[in-house]
Structures are given as C-alpha cells and as structure tokens.
DRENKOL-64562 format. One line per 8 residues: number of its first residue (from 1); their letters; for each residue x, y, z of N, C-alpha, C, O, CB. Coordinates in steps of 0.001 Angstrom, whole numbers, plus 500000, padded with zeros to 6 digits. Last residue first. Glycine has a CB too. Layout:
N
NUM = a = X/Y/Z/X/Y/Z/X/Y/Z/X/Y/Z/X/Y/Z | ...
***
This chain:
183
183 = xxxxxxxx = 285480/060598/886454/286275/060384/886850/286444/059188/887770/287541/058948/888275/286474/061296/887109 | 282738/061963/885510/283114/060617/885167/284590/060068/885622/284898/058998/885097/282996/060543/883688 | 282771/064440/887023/281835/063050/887160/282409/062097/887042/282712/061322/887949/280821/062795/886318 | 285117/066039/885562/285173/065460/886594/284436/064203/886810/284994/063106/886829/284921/066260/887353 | 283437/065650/883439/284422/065360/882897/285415/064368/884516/285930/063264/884697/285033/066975/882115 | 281224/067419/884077/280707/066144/883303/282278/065216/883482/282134/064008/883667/280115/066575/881320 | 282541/069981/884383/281900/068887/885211/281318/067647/884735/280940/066901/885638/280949/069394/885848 | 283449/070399/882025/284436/070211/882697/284149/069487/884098/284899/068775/884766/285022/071413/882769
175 = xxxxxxxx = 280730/070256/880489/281596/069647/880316/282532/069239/881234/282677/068037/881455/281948/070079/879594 | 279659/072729/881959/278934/071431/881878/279828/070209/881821/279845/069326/882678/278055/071420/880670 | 281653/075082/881396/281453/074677/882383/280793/073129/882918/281190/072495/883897/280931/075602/882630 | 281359/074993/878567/282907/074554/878754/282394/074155/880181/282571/072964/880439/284385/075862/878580 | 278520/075857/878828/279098/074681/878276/279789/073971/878855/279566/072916/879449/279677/074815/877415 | 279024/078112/879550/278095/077192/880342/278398/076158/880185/278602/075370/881109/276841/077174/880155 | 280302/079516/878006/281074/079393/879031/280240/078225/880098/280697/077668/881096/281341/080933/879621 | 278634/079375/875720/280082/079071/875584/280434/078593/877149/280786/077444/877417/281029/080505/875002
167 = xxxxxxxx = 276294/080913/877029/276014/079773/876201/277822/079043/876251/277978/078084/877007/275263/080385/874382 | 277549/083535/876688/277015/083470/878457/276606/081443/877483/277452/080823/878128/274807/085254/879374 | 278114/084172/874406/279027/083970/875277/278968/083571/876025/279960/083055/876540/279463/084500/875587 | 275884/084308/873445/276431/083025/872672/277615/083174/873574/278296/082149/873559/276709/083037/870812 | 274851/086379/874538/274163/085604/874944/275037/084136/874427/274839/083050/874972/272720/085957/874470 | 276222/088782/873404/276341/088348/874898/275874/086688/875181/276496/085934/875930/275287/089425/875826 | 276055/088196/870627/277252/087630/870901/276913/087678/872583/277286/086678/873196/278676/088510/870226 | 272906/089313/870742/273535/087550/870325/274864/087190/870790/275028/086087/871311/273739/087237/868603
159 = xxxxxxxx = 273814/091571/871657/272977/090866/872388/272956/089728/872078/272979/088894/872982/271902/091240/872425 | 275397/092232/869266/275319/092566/870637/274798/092233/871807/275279/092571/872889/275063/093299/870666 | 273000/092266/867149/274329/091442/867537/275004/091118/868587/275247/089955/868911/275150/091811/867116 | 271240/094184/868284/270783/092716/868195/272114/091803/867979/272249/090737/868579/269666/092502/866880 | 273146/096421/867767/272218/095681/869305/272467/094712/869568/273232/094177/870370/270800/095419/869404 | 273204/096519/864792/274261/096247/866061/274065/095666/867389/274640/094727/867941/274747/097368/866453 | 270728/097208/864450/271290/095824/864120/272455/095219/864973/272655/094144/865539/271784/095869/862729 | 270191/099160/865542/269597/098659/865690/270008/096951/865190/269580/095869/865592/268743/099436/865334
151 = xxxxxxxx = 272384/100952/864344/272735/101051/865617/271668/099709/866190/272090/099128/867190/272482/102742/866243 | 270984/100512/861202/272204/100203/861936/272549/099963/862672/273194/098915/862657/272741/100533/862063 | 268790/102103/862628/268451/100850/862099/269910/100228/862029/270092/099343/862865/267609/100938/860649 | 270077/104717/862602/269075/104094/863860/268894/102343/863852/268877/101575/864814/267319/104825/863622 | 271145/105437/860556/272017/105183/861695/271084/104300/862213/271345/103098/862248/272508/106399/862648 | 268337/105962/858996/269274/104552/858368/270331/104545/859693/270446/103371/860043/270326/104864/856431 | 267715/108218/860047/266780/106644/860694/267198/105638/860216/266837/104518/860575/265204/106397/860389 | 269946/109843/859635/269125/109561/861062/268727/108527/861401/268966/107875/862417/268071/110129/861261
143 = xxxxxxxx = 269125/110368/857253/270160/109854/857597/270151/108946/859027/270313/107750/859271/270999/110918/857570 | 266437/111629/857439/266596/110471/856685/267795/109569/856895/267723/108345/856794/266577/110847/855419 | 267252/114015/858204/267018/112883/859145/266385/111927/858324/265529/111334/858980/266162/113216/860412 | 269458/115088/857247/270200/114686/857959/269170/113767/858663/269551/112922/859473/270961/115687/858620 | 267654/115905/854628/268234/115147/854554/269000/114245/855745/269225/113049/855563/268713/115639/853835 | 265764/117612/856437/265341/116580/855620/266019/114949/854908/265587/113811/854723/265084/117374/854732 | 267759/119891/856601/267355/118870/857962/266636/117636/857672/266751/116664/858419/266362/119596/859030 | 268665/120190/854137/269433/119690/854997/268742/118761/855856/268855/117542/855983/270027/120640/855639
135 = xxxxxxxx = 265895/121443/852985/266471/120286/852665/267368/119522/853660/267029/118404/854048/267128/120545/851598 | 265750/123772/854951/264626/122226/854838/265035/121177/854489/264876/120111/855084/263522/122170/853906 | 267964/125161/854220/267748/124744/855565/266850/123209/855805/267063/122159/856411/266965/126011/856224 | 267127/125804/851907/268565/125329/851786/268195/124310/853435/268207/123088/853584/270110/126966/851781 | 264863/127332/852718/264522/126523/851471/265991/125145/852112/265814/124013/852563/264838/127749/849448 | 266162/129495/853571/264918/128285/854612/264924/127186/853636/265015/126039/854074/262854/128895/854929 | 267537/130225/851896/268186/129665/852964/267302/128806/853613/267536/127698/854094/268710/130607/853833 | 266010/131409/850068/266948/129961/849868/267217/129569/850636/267318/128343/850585/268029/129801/849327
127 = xxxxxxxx = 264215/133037/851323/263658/132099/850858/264393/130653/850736/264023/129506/850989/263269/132586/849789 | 266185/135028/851922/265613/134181/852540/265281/132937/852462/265695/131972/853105/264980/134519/852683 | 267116/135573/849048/268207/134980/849905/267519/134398/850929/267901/133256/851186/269261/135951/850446 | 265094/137454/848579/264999/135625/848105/265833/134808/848595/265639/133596/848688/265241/135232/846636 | 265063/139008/850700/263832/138258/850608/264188/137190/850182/263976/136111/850736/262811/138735/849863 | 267847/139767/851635/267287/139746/851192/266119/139078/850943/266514/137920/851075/267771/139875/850871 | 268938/140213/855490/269230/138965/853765/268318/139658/853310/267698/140327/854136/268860/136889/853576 | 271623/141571/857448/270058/141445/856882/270177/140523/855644/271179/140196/855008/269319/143041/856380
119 = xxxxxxxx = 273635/141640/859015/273266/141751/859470/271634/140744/859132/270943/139937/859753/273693/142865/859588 | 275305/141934/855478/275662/142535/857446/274753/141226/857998/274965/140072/857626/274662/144743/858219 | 273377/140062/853517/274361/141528/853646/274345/141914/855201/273348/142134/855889/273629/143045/852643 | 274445/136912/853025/274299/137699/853855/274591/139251/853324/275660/139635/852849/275051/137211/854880 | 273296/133899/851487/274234/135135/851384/273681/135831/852057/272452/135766/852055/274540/135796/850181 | 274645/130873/852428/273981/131726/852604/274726/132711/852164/275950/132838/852179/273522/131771/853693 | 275175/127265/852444/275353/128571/851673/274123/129320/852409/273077/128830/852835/275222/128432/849824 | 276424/125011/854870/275130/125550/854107/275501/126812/853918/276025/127508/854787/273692/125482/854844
111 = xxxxxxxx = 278443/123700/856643/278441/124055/855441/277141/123897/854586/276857/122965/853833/279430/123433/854952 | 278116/123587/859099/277622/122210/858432/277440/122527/857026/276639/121968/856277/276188/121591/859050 | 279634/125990/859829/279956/124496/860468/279470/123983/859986/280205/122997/859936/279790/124016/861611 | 278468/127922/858428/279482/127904/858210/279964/126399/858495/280542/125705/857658/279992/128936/858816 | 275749/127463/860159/275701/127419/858774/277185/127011/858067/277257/126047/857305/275181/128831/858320 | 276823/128508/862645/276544/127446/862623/275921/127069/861079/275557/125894/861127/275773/127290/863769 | 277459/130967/861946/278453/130518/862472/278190/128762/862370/279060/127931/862106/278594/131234/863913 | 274695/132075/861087/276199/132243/860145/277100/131344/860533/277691/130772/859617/277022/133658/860274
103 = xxxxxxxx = 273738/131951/863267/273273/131413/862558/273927/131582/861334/273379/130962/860422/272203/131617/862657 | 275288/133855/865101/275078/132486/865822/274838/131675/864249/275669/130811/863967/273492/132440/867173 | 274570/136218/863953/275870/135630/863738/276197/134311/864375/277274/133747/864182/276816/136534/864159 | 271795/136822/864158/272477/136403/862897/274186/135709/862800/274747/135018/861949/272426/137757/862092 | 269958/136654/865907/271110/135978/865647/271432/135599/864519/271416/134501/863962/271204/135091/866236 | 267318/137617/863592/267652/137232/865086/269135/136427/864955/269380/135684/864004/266309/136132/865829 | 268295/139601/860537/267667/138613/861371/268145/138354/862700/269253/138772/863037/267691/137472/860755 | 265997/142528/859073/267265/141704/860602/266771/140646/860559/265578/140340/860535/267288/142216/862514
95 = xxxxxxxx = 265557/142042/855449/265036/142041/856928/266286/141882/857539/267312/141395/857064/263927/140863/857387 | 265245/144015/852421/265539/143401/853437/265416/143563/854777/265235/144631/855361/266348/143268/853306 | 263597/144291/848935/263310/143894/850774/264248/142993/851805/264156/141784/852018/261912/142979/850894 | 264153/143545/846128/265043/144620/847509/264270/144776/848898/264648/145532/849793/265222/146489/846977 | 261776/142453/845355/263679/141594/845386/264231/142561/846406/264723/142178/847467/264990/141705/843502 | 259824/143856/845733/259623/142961/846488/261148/142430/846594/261663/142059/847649/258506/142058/846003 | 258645/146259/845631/259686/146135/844830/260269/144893/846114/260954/145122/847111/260633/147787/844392 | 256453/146576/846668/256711/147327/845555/257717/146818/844866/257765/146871/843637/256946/148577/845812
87 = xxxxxxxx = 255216/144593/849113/256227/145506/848598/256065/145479/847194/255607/144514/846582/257645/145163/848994 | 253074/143346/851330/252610/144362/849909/253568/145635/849215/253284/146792/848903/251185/145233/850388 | 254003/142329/852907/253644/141528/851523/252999/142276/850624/252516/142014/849523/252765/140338/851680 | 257090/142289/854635/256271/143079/854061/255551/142585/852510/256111/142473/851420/257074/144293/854006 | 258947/140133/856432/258779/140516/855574/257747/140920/854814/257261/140002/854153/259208/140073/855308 | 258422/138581/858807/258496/139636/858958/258174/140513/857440/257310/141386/857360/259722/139723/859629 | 258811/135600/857827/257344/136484/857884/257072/137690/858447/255918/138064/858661/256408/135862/858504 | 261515/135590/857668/260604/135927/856540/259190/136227/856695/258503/136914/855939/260623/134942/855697
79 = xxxxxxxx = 262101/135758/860252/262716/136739/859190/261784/137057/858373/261255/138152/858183/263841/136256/858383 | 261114/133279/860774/260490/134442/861473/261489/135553/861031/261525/136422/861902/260348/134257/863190 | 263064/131818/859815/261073/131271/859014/261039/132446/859461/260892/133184/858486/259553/129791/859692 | 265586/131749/860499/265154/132562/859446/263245/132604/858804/262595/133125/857898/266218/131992/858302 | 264901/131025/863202/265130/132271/863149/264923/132621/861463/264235/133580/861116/266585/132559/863833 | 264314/128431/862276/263125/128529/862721/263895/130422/863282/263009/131055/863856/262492/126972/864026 | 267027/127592/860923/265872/127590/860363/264133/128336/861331/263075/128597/860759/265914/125967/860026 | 268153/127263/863249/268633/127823/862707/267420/128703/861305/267190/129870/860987/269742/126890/862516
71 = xxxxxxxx = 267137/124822/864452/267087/126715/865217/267415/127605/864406/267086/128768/864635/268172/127187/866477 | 267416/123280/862667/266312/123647/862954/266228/124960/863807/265397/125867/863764/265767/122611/863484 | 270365/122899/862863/269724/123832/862019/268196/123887/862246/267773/124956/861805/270034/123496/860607 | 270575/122011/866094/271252/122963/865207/270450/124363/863933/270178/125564/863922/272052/121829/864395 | 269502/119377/864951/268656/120218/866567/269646/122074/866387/269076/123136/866636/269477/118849/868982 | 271070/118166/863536/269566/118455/863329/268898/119712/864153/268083/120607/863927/268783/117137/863756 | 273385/117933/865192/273379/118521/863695/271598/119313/863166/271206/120386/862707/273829/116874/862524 | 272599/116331/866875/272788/117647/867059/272998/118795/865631/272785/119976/865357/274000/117595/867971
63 = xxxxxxxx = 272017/114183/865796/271069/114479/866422/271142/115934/866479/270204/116697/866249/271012/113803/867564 | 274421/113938/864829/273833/114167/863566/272513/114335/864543/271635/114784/863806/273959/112899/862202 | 275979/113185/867066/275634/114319/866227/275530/114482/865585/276317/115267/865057/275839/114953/866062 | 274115/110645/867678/274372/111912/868491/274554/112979/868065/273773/113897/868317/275241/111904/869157 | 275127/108786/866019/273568/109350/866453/273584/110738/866865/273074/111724/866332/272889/108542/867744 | 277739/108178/866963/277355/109414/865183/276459/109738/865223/276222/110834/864716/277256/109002/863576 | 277509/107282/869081/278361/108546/869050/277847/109648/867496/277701/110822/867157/280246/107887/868946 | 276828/105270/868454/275859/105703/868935/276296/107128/869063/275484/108050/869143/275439/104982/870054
55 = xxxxxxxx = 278995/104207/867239/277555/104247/866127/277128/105051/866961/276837/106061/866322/276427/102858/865709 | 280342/103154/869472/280664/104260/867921/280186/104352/867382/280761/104756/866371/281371/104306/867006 | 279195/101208/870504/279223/102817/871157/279648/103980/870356/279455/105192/870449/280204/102927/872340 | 278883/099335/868804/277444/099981/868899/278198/101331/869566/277828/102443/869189/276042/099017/870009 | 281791/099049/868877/281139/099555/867327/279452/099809/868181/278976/100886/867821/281199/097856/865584 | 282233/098169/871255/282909/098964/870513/282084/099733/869678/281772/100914/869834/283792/098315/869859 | 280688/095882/870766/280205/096957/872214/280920/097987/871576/280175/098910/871246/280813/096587/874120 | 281591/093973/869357/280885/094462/868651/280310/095736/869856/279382/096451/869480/279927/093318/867958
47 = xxxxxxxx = 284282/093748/870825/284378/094236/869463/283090/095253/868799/283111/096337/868215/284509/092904/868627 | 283150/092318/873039/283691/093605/872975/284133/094376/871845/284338/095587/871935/284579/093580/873638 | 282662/089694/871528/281619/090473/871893/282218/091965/872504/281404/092863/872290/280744/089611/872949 | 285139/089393/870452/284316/089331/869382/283080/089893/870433/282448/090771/869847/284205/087717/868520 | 285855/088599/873600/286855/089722/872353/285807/089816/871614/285103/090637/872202/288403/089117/871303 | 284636/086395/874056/284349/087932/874624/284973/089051/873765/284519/090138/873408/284988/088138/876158 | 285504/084710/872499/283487/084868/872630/283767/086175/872917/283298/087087/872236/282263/083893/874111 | 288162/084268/873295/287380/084396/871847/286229/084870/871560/285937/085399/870488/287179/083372/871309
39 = xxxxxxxx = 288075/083486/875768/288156/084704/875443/287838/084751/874043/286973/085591/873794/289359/085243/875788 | 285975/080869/875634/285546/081530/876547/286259/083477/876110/285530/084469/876091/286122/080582/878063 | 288703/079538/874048/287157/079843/873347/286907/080669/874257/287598/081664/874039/285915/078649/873156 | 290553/079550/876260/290462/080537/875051/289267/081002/874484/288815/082141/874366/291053/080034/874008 | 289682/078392/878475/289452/079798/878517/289908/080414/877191/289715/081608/876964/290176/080431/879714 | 289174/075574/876930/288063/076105/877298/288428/077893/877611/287657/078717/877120/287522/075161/878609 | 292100/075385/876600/291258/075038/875657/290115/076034/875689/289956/076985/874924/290858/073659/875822 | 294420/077537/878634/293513/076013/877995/292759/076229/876877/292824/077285/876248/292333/075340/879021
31 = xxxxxxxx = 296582/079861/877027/295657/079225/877249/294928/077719/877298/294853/076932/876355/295349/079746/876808 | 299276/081429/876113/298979/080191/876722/297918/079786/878238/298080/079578/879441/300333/079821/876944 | 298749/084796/874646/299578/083438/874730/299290/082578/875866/298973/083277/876829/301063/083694/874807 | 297041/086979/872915/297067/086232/874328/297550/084879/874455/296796/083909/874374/295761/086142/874871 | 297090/087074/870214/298040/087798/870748/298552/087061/872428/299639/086768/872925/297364/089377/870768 | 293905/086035/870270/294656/087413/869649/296185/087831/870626/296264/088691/871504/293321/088950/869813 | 294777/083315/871977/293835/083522/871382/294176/085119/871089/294943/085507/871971/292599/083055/872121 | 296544/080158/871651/296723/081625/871777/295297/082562/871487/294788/082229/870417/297910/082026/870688
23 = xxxxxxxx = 296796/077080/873854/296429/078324/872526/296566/079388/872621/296750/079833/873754/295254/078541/872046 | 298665/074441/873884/298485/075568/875020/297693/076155/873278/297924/075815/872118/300342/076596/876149 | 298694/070510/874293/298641/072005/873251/297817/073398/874360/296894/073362/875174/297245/071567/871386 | 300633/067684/874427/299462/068829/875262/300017/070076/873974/300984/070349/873264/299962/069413/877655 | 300466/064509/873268/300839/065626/873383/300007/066389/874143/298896/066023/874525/301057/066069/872330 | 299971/061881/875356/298974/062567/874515/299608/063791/874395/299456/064461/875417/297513/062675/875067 | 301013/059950/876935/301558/059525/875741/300401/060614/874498/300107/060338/873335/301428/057495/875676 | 300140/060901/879784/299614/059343/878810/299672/059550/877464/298676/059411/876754/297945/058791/878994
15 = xxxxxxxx = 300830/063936/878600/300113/063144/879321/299320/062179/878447/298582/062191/877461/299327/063914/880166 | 303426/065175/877695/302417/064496/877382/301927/064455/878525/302529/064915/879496/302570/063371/876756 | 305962/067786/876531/305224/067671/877384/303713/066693/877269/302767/067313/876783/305127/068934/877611 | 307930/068805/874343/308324/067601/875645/307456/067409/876492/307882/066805/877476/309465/067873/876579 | 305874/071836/873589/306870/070484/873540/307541/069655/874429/307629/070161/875548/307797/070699/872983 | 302860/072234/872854/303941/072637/874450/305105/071209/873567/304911/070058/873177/302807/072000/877007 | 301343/073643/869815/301844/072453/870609/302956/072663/871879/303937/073364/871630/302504/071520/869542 | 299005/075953/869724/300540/075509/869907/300841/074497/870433/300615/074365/871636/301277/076243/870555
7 = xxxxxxx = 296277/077130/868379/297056/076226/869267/298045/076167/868792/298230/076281/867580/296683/075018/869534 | 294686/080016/868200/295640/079440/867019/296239/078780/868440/296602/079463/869397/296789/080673/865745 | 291479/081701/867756/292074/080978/868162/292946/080129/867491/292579/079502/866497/291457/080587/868684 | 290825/083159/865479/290824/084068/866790/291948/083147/867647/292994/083602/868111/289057/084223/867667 | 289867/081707/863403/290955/082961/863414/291588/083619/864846/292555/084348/865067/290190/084221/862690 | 287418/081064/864643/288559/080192/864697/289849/080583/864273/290859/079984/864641/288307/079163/864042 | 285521/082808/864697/286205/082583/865945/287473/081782/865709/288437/081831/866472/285293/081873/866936
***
C-alpha cells in the first residue's frame, strides 16, 4: 500500500507552525490522510475483483472447451461401436460419422488431429481420435481444477482485501471521532 500512497508537502501552508501535507494516491492528487489510505484499500481491492473476474472468464472456457469435445467425443464413441466386429479386413472399415462437419470444425478450433476421408474415418483413425479426444478432455480438466483453486485463492483475497477495507475505514472513522472527543 505504501507505493500506492506518495505525500506532498502544500507549501506556505501550517497550522500551528505544523506543515500540512496533501497525498496522492495512484495518480489521484490531493487527498487527506485518512481518504487516501481509505482509496489505497479500495484500488488494491478492485485490482484483485479485476483478476477474480478474469480468472473466472478462463473457467468458462475451458468449461466450454470441455463441454465441446466431449460432444465431440461422444459422436465419435458411437462411430466406433457402429463398427463391424467380425471384419475381415478390419484396417479398411469405414464408418459415417454424426456431424461430421460440426466435429471437424470444432477439432480444427482446439486443434486436435484427425484424419478424415469425406464424411467417414477409418477404424484406427477412430480409435485415435477418441483416443486423441480422451486425452484432451483429461487434460483440459486437470487444468480445470488448478483454475478452480486459483480462482479459489483469489476469492479468499478478495474477501480479505474487502474486509481489510471495511477494517481501514472504521478505523480512520474511530479515530477522527476519537479526535473530535478530545477536542
């Protein structure tokens, strides 16, 4: 906080022979004492509101990321159990798949390999892709629960700086009545 806040001395100006000092707090030029700290608390707590809402934004799509290929994956699972288990010549079996070009399109976007002929894949091309597919979603939600715990720390900051703000301003408030009192 104390970066935050930088006093200036007012020149030609005392009371009872006591210089006076105005502060600045980011940029925000001439403040008392008490509403700087008071903006200091809040800047640094809008800072961290910032960053949880930008964390929560990456939740999101990597939520969607997930929710994506799992459709994506759950058209090619039902490709492959279309696929005939008592072929002859099992490498040259190919199947339709359901949306295929939805599921090209959205493969293309989170960049996962597939090989396609038209329409149909081949058995093992299947195989990779579900295969390719598992991993991803495996991976994006492992990712998932390290955001979560992040976004989870953030909170808790977030909720310390509210609370060390709502604490600051009580203070300055206690004080400035304490201050009167003794008058």
């Amino acid at each position: 906080m104390s970066n935050l806040i930088t006093p200036n001395l007012i020149t030609d100006f005392t009371v009872y022979g006591i210089p006076q000092v105005q502060y600045t707090v980011a940029d925000d030029l001439g403040m008392d004492f008490t509403t700087a700290v008071t903006a200091a608390v809040f800047k640094q707590t809008t800072a961290i509101e910032s960053a949880t809402n930008g964390y929560s934004e990456v939740i999101k799509a990597r939520q969607k990321k997930i929710e994506d290929l799992s459709d994506a994956l759950a058209y090619i699972a039902k490709a492959n159990a279309q696929l005939p288990t008592d072929s002859k010549t099992p490498s040259q079996d190919k199947v339709k798949v359901d949306n295929s070009t939805w599921i090209k399109s959205i493969c293309a976007y989170y960049e996962v390999k597939m090989t396609w002929d038209g329409e149909k894949m081949l058995r093992g091309d299947l195989q990779k892709a579900q295969t390719e597919l598992e991993y991803q979603i495996d991976r994006e939600d492992n990712n998932l629960e390290q955001d979560m715990v992040t976004l989870q720390s953030y909170l808790t900051k977030r909720d310390n700086a509210y609370s060390n703000a709502s604490k600051v301003v009580k203070k300055t408030y206690r004080v400035g009545d304490t201050v009167i009192g003794n008058m």
